[in-house]
C-alpha positions as CSV (number, residue, x, y, z in Angstrom):
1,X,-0.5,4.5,6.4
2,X,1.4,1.3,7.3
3,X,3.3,1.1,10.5
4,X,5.8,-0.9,12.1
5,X,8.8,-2.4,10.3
6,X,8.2,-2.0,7.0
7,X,10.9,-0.3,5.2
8,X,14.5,-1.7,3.9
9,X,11.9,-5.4,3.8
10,X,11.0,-5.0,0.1
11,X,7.2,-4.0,1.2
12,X,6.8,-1.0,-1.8
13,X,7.7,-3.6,-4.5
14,X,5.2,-6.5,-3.0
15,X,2.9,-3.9,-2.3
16,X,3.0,-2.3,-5.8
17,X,2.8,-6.2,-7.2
18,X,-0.3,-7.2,-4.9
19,X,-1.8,-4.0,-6.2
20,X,-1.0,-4.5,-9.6
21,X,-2.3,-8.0,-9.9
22,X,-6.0,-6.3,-8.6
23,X,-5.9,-3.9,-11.1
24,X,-5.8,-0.8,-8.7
25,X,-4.3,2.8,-9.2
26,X,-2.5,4.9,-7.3
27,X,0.9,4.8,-5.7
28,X,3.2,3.7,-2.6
29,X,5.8,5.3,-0.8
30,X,7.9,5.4,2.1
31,X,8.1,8.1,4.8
32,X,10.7,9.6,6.6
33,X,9.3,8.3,10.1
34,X,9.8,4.9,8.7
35,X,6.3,4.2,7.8
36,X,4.8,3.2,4.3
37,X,2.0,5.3,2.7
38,X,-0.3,3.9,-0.1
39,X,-2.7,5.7,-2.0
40,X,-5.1,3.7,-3.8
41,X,-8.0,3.6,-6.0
42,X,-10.8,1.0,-7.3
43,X,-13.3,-1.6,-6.5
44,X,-14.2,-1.3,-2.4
45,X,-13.7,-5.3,-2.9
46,X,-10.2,-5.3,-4.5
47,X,-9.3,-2.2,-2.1
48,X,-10.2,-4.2,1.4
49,X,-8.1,-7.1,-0.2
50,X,-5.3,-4.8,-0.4
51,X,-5.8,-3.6,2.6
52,X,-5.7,-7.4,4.4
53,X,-2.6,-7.8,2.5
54,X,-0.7,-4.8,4.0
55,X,-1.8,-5.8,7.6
56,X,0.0,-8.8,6.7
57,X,2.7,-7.5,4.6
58,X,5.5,-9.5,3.6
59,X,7.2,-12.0,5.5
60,X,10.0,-10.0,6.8
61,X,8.1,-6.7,7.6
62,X,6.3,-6.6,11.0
63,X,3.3,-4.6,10.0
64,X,1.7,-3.1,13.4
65,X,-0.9,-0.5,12.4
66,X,-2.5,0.0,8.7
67,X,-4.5,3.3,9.5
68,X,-7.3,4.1,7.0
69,X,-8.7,7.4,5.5
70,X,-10.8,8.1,2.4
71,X,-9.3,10.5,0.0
72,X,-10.8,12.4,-2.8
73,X,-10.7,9.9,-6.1
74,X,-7.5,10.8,-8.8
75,X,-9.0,9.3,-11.8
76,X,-5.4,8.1,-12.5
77,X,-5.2,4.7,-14.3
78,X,-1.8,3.2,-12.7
79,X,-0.1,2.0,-9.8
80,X,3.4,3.0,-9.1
81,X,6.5,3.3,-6.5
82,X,7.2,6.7,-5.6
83,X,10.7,7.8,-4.8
């Protein structure tokens, strides 16, 4: 879970490209409470490098809080931006 002001900053799209380009699967979405959730699945290397990026986030969103949790693995084999 990313918190702050993230949404309406273009901060799915960047995410969904940062976790394209590191070969990861899963998905990222926004909430109603105006924070973005991303579900994702691969290396624990290319995972903590998204995770750095999305404390960062892009340069318009003011990321506060990313808030971890380990889920159960999907086995999917994609990243995408769920509406």
């Amino acid at each position: 879970m990313v918190e702050g002001d993230v949404q309406g900053v273009g901060f799915r799209s960047a995410c969904f490209r940062r976790a394209t380009e590191l070969s990861l699967c899963g998905w990222v979405r926004n909430l109603n409470d105006g924070r973005v959730e991303v579900q994702a699945e691969g290396s624990s290397y290319k995972l903590n490098e998204l995770r750095l990026w999305c404390e960062r986030g892009t340069g318009t969103a003011d990321v506060r809080m990313v808030r971890l949790s380990q889920l159960p693995v999907t086995g999917h084999d994609w990243f995408e931006i769920k509406y």
